[in-house]
N, C-alpha and C positions, 0 to 999 in steps of 0.2 A: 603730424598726421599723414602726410603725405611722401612717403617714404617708398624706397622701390629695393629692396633686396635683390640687386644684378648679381648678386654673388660674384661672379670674374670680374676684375674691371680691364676694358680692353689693352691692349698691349702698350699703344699710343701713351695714355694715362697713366702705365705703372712709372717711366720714365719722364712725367714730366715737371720736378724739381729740375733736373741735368739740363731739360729741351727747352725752359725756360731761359736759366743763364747762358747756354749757346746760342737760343734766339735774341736776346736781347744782344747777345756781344755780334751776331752775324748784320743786324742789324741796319749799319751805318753805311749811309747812302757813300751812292758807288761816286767820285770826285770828279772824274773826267766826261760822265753823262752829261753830254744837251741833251734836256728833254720839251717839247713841244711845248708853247705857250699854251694855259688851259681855252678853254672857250669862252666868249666872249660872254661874260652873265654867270659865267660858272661858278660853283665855289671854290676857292683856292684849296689846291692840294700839295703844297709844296712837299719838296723832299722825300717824296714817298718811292721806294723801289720794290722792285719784283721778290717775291716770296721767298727764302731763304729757307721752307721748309725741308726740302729736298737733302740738303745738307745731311742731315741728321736723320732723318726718318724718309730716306727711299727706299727701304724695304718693307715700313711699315706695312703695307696691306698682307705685304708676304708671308711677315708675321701673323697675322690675323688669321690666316689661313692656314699657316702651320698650327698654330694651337689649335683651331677645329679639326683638323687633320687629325689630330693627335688623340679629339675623342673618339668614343664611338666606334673602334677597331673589332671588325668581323673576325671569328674565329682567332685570335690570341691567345686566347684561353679556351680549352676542350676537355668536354665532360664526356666522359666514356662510362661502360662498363657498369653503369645504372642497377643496381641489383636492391633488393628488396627483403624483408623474411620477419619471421614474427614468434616469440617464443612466449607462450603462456607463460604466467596467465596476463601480465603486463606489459612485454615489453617488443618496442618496434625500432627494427635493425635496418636504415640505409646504407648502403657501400657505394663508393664509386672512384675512377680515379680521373685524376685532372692531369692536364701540363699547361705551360705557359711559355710561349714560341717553341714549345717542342720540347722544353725541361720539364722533370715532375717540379707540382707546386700543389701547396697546401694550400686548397681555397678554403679548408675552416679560418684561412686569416684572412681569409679578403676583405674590401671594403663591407659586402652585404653578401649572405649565404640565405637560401629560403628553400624549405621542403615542403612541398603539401600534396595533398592528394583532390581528386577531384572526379566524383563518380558519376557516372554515366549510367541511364537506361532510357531507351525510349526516346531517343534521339534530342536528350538534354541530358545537362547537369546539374545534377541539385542531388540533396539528399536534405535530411532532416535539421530544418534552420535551427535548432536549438545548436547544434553543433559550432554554427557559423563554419567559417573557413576553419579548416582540418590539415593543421599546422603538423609534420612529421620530424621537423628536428628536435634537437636533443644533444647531449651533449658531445663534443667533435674532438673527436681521436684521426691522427695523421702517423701512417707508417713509415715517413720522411722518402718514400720512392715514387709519388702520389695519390695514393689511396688514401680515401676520406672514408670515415664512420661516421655518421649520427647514431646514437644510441639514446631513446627516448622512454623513459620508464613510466608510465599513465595509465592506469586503469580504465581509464573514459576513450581511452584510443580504443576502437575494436582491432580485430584482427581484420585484415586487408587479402587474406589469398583468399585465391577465387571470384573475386571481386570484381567487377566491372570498370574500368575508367583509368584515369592518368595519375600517376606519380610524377610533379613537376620540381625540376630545381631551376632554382636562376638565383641572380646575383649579380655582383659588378665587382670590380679591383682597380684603384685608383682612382678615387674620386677627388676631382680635383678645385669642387664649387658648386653653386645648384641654383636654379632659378625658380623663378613664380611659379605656383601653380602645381609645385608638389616635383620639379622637375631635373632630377640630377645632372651634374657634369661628370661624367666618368669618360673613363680611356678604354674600357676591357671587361663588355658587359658578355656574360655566360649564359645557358640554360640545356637542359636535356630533359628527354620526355622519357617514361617508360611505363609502355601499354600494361596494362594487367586484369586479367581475369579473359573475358571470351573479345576484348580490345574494346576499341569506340571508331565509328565509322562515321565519325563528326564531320560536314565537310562547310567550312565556312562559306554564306553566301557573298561573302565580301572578300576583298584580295590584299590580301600585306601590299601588295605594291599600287595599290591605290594609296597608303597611307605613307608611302616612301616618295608620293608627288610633292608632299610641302614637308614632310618632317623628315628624321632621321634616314638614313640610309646605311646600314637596314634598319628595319623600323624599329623603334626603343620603346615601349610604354612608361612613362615617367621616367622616357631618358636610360631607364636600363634593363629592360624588363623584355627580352627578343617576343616580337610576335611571330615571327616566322622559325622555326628551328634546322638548322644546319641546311638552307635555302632549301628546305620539300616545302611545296606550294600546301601542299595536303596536311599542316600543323598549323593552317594559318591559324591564328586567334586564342589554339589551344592553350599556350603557357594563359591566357586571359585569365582561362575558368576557374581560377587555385583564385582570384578574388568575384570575377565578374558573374557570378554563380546564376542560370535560370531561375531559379526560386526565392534568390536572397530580396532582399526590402533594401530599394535604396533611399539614401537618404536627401540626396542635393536637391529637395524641395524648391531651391532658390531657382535654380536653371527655370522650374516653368510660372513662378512668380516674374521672375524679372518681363516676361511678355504678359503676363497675366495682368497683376496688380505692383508696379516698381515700387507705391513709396509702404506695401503691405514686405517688400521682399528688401525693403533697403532698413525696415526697423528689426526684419527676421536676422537680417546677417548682424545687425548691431547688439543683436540679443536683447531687445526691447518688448519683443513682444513671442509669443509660442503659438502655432497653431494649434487652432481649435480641434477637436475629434474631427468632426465636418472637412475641413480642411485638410486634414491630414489625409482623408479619405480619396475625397475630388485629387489630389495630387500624386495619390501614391502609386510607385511603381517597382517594378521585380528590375532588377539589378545585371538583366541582361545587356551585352553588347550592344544589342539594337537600339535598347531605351538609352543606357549612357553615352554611346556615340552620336547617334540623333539628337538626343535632348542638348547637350553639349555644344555640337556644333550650331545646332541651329538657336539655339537661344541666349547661350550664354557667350560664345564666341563669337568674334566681327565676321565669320565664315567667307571667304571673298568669295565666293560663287553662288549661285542659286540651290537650296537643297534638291530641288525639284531632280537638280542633275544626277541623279544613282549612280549614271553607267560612270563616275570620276572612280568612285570605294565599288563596285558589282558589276563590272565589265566583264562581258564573257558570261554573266551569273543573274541576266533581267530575268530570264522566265522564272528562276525560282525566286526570288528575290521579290518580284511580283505577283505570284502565281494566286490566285483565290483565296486558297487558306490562310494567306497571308493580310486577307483585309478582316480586319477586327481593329475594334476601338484603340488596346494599346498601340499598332502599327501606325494609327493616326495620331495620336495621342504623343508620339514619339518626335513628329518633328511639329504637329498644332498648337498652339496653345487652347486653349480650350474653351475662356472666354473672349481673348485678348485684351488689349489695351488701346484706347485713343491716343493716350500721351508716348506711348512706346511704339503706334503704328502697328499693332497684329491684329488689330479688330477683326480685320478683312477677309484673314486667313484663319480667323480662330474655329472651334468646330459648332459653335454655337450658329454659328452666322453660311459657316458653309453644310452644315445638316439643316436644309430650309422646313422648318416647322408644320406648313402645311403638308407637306407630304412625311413627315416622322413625326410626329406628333407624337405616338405612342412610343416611341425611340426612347431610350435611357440611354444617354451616350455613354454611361460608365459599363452596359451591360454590352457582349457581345454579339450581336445579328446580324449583321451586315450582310451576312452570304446567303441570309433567307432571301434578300431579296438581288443581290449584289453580286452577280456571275458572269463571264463573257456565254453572251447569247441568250442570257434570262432577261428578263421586265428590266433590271436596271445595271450599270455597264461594273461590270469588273473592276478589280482592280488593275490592271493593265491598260486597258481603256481609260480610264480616268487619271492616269500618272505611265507616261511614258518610258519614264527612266532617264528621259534625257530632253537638256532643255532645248527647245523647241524655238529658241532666238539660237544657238549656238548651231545645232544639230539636225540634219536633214535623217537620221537615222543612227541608232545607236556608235557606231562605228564609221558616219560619216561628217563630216562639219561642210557647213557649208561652203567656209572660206578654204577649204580644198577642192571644191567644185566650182565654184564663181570667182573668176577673178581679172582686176584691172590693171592692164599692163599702162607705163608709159611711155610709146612710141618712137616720139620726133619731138625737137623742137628746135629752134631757130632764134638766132638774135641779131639785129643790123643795127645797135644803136643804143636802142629807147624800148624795141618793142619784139619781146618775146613770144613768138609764138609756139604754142605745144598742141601737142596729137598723142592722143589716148584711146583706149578702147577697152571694153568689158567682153568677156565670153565664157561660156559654161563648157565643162568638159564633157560635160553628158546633162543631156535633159531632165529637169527638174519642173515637176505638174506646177503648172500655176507662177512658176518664175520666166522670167524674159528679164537677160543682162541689160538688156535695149531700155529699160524699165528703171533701171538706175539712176536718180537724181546726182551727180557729181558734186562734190564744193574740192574748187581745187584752190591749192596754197602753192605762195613762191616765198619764200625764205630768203633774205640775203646774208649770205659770211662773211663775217667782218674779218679782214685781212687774213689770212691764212689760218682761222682758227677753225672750230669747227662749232661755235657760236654764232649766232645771225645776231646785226649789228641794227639790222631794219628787220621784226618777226612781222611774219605772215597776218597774226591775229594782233595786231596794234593798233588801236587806231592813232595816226599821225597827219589828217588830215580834216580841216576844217569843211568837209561834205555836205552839208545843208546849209553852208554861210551863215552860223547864227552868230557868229563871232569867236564862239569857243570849240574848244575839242573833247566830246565826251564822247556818252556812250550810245550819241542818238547819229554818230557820226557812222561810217564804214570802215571796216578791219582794212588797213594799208592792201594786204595783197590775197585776200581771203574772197573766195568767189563760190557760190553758190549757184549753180546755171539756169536760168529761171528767172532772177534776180537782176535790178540793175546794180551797176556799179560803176564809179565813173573812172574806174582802170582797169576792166576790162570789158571784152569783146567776143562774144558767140560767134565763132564762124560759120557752124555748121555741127549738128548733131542727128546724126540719122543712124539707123541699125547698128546702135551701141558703138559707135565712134564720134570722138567730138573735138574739134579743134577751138581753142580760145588762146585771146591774145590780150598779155599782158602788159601794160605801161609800164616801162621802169625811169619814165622821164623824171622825174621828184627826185630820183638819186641819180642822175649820169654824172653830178661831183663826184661822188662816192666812187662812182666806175668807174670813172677818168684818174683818180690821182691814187687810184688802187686799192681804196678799204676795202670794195668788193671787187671781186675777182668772179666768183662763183657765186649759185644761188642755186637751191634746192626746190626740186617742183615736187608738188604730192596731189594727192586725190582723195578725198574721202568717198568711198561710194555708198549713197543711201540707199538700200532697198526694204522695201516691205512684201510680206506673202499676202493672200487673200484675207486673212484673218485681220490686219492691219498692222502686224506682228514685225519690225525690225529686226531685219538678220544680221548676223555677227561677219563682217568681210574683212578683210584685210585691207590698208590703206598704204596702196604703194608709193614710194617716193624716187627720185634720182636725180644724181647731183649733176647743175651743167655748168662749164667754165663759157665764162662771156667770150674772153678774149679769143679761146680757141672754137669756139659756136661750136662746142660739141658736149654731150656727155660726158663726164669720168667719173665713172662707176668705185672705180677703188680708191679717192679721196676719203672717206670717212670709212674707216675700220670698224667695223662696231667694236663697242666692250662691253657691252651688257645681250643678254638672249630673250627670245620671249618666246621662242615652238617648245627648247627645254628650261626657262626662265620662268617669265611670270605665266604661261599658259600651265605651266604644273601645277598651280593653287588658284590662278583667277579662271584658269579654263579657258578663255578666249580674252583676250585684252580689252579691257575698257567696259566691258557689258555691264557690271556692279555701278561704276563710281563715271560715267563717261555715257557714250553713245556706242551703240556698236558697230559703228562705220569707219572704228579709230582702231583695229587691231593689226596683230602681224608686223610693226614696225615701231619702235625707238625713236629711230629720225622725226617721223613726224607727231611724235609728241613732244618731241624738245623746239619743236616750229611752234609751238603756244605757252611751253616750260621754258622760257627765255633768261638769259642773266638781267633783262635791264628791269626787273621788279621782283619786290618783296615776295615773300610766301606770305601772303594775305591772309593766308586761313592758320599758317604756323606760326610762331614766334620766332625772332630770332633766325630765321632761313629765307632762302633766296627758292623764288619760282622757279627758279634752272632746277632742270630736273633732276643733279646730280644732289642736291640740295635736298628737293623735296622729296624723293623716293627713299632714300634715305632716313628722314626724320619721319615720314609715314612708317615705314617698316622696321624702325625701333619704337613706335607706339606713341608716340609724342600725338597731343590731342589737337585735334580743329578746335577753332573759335574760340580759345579757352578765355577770353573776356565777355562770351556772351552767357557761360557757365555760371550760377547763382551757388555759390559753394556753401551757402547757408541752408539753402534744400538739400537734402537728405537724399533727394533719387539724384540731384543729377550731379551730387557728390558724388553718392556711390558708382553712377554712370563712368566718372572721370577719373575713380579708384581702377575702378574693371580696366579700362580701357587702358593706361600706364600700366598697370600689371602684367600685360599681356606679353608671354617670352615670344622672339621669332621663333618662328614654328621646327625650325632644321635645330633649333635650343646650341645657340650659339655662332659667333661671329664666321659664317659661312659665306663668304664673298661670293664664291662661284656657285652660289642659288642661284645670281643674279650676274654675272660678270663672266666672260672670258675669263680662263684662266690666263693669270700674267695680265690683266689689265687694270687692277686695282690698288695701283700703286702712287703716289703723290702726283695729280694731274702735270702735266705741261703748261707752263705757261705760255707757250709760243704756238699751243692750239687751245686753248680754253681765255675768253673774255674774261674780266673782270665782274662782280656784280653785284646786285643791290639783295642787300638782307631786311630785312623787316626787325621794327621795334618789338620790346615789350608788350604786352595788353595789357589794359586795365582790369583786375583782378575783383570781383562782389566777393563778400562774405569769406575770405580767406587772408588774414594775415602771412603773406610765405614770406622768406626769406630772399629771393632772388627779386632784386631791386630792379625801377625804370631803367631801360637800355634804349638808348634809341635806334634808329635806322642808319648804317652804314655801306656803305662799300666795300668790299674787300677781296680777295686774289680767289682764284679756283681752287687752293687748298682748303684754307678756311672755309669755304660753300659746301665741297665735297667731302672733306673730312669733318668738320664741323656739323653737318648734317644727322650722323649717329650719336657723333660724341656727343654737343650740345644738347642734342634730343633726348638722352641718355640721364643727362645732369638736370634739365628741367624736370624731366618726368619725378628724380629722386626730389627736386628742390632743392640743390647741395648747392649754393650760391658759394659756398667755402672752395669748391673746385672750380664753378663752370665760373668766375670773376678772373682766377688764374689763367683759366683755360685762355680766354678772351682776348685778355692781356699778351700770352703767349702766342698766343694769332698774330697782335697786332708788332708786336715786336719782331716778329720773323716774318712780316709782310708790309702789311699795310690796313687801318681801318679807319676810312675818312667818314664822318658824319655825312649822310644824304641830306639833311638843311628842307627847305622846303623847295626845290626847285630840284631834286634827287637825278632826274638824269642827265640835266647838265653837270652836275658833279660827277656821274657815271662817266658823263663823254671826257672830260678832264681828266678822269684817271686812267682811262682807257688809253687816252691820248699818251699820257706818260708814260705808261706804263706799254707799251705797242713800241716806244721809240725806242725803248732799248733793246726791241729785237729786230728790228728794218735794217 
């Protein structure tokens, strides 16, 4: 039942019979290694050596990246020459000619060819739904120089001159796999528009390259379907209308059940049950862009950003986008639910609950009024007034974010020993009503890097010390070097904070072993800055960090390289880092979300994955589910919940490394800068017999974490225990995977220990 049609399987996997027998033969421990006696209490990890991945797959990522490369090619294929004509009393004549890198090419053989038309009046598309979509091809003749024919003989075709609106073609050529969700893998997707009749003066109020921030580049609809044509801003959407039609009747009733009523929309998708007249009624909607892209993201997809945000898809395009005529029931209806749900969280936002009863009483929410009473400068506020376009933790103004205007630099800091002291400061580049930098609550973090890696061997966010003497070390204890200014803490020390500058000093007495005999060398200082507006509203800032060398009591700024981005990264789909799934006083930096994403524990919420975040972003953004032992797979919603969510293709539809990565930085980590680390067990499964058997908690090298991350994520989501057992094995044979036992980071520090020695 639980099954995931990846259609490609990564590069890594098509090779791993071969990467098996090499691993296992690469294997055997190196003869002449002394390696460090474990730790005292530890569990024994004899014999275990450094990763042998590399061997054999250090191009891997390269690879990864060449097959995405390889889909999705702009311009390859060109449709010229678009002609049209019509001869009584039946029959309707397409022409056009193609190439392909420059040679004629018969695209009646390509993978997919579509012709339709799509009529315009009145600044929509529709025409009479009896027709539905008004399909023009027919049968395809090629004059081997590149000229195509459709010739389509139909009596129910009208004739088309003089006519208003678009003749569309599109298409793809080499398809080479496809994924969830209706979503092809092609190489060499085509399309051409041709205006007819007095034209269409369509102008989308959204922008293709809103939609080129998380998907395709340039943008594909199911993968190969251009929304833009030959890069004119001014066709945006247009190939849309040949299905996305103003007047059609859509059908994915499911999108506003799942916020509505889940276990009414988890028996509809199982075909258990049909909606009623009533039903169909309260839900039904016209098949425009607005409604399926709205309804879509905001109901049925994990959307990482707030919809609220417009100006991500209508930058450049609030005023119409917003404008008055635009508020009506469907407008709301589009991204609302209507009743919502307690179990699904929309209550709050559904329309029932925010059209407050005593003042619309007489309101039909199905019927359209809004603008009787609903105008900028009338009795009640507009639609502009009431939805900004833009979300209002991120954004001090459509086109401005805050954390370009507010920002905390890290100054100075100093070390004689034991005690670090740091100097920071916050400042605005231009004045903002009602903000003061000065205003800023700080939590600053110190990191330490364990030996030359670029792993912290002591995190920020750990607690490692017995702080209230109750005898144990939990969670009533203090994060090791985590500082909230305000707050006591009995390692560090306020010196001074006045007109948004602030000195504090940090103990690093608990590790001067550490410092002394060189696991740490350098440590990483960062700042969260909290701020709120008058509203009580937490803004979205940037959390700076920089790395200091003890020994040389200075900065080095160019020790850690990034390899991942987040201004063209994760802020192209989350919009500002952290604000969804975090705090927004955590954005603009990588570093210091790997100061709390540490190798030395499990991914507690994933299976099978390590908290380092090479591990966990990774198994996030191949879909692999949180919690999945606290999932009752004998319920119906929150089966279907954990169907949805494993379904879900990466958005760019296909192993695209550098969404998220430097280019050239995704390739078999280093072990001489990447720690060793703790992966997490199996979960206990309700109501599901799967196939992928108890695994427990291991240790293992920075390949397995970082590469294992997709892959394994990949193999749970399908439940193919037939590969991810091999897979496993194949890890542990080209590395190392020690059992974590119940005492897991002493086992950590044993194998770190070994494993560290034979690169000193």
């Amino acid at each position: 039942m639980w099954s995931r049609n990846s259609g490609v399987l990564w590069v890594g996997l098509l090779v791993l019979a071969v990467a098996l027998f090499a691993g296992w033969m690469l294997a055997t421990p190196v003869a002449a290694q002394d390696t460090p006696e474990p730790a005292a209490g530890a569990v024994a990890a004899a014999n275990i050596q450094p990763e042998t991945c590399v061997t054999c797959h250090s191009g891997a990522g390269d690879n990864h990246q060449a097959f995405y490369d390889s889909l999705y090619q702009d311009g390859v294929i060109q449709i010229s020459d678009l002609a049209y004509a019509y001869t009584a009393p039946d029959t309707t004549v397409v022409t056009f000619q193609a190439t392909k890198n420059g040679a004629p090419f018969n695209a009646g053989k390509a993978t997919s060819l579509n012709i339709y038309f799509a009529p315009y009046a009145d600044g929509s598309f529709a025409f009479d739904p009896a027709l539905e979509r008004l399909s023009l091809k027919g049968d395809l003749s090629y004059d081997g120089a590149g000229g195509v024919t459709s010739t389509l003989v139909n009596a129910e075709v009208p004739d088309l001159t003089g006519e208003t609106g678009v003749i569309i073609v599109f298409g793809a050529d080499e398809q080479v796999g496809s994924l969830p969700a209706r979503v092809r893998l092609v190489k060499y997707p085509f399309a051409a528009l041709l205006q007819m009749g007095d034209g269409v003066d369509y102008v989308s109020p959204a922008n293709d390259d809103g939609c080129t921030k998380c998907h395709t580049d340039p943008y594909l609809k199911h993968g190969y379907i251009y929304a833009q044509v030959d890069g004119d801003p001014a066709t945006d959407f247009v190939t849309c209308k040949a299905c996305h039609l103003d007047n059609g009747e859509g059908g994915h009733f499911e999108w506003q059940l799942l916020v509505d009523d889940p276990a009414l929309a988890a028996a509809f998708l199982a075909g258990e049950v049909e909606l009623t007249p009533e039903q169909q009624e309260q839900y039904a909607y016209r098949t425009t862009l607005m409604n399926d892209v709205h309804m879509s993201h905001a109901m049925e997809f994990p959307y990482p950003q707030s919809m609220a945000n417009c100006v991500t898809c209508h930058a450049g395009k609030l005023d119409t986008t917003l404008a008055d005529e635009n508020f009506t029931i469907e407008t709301c209806k589009s991204c609302h639910p209507m009743t919502g749900s307690e179990e699904a969280g929309t209550a709050e936002l559904a329309l029932v609950n925010i059209i407050p009863a005593d003042s619309h009483d007489k309101v039909d929410i199905n019927v359209d009024e809004c603008t009787e009473c609903h105008e900028v400068g009338m009795k009640a506020p507009g639609l502009s007034e009431i939805h900004t376009g833009y979300n209002s933790v991120i954004y001090a103004a459509p086109d401005q974010k805050f954390s370009d205007i507010i920002s905390v630099t890290i100054d100075s800091a100093a070390f004689d020993g034991t005690m670090l002291t740091i100097g920071f400061s916050a400042a605005a580049s231009e004045p903002l009503e009602g903000l003061d930098p000065a205003s800023i609550t700080p939590t600053v973090m110190v990191g330490l890097y364990g030996w030359d890696t670029k792993d912290f061997i002591i995190g920020a966010h750990e607690r490692l010390a017995d702080d209230n003497g109750d005898g144990v070390i939990d969670r009533n204890d203090m994060r090791a070097l985590e500082y909230a200014i305000g707050e006591e803490h009995p390692r560090f020390t306020l010196g001074s904070a006045e007109g948004g500058a602030w000195e504090v000093t940090a103990d690093l007495s608990t590790w001067t072993d550490l410092i002394a005999d060189g696991t740490v060398k350098r440590v990483e200082i960062a700042v969260m800055p909290e701020l709120f507006d008058a509203d009580g509203v937490q803004l979205a800032l940037n959390a700076p960090s920089r790395t200091f060398d003890l020994g040389a009591n200075d900065f080095v700024d160019d020790f850690y390289s990034p390899i991942a981005k987040v201004d063209d990264g994760c802020n192209n789909c989350h919009e500002a880092l952290a604000t969804t799934f975090h705090s927004p006083d955590r954005g603009g930096n990588l570093v210091v979300c790997r100061m709390c994403h540490i190798t030395k524990s499990g991914g507690s919420h994933l299976e099978l994955q390590s908290r380092s975040l090479d591990s966990y972003a990774h198994a996030i953004h191949s879909f692999q589910a949180f919690d999945i032992g606290d999932i009752d797979f004998a319920d119906p919603v929150q089966a279907m919940h954990y169907e949805h969510h494993v379904e879900f293709p990466y958005p760019t539809h296909g192993p695209n490394c550098e969404s998220c990565h430097v280019e050239g930085t995704y390739n078999m980590p280093s072990q001489l800068s990447s720690l060793p680390g703790i992966q997490s067990a199996t979960s206990t499964i309700t109501g599901w017999d799967r196939a992928i058997p108890d695994m427990p908690s291991v240790v293992v090298g920075p390949g397995a974490r970082a590469c294992g991350g997709c892959h394994v994520a990949e193999l749970i989501n399908e439940d193919n225990a037939a590969e991810l057992i091999p897979l496993k094995i194949h890890m542990e044979n080209g590395g190392y995977s020690v059992e974590a036992g119940e005492q897991p980071l002493d086992t950590l520090d044993a194998v770190i220990q070994q494993i560290m020695g034979f690169f000193q």
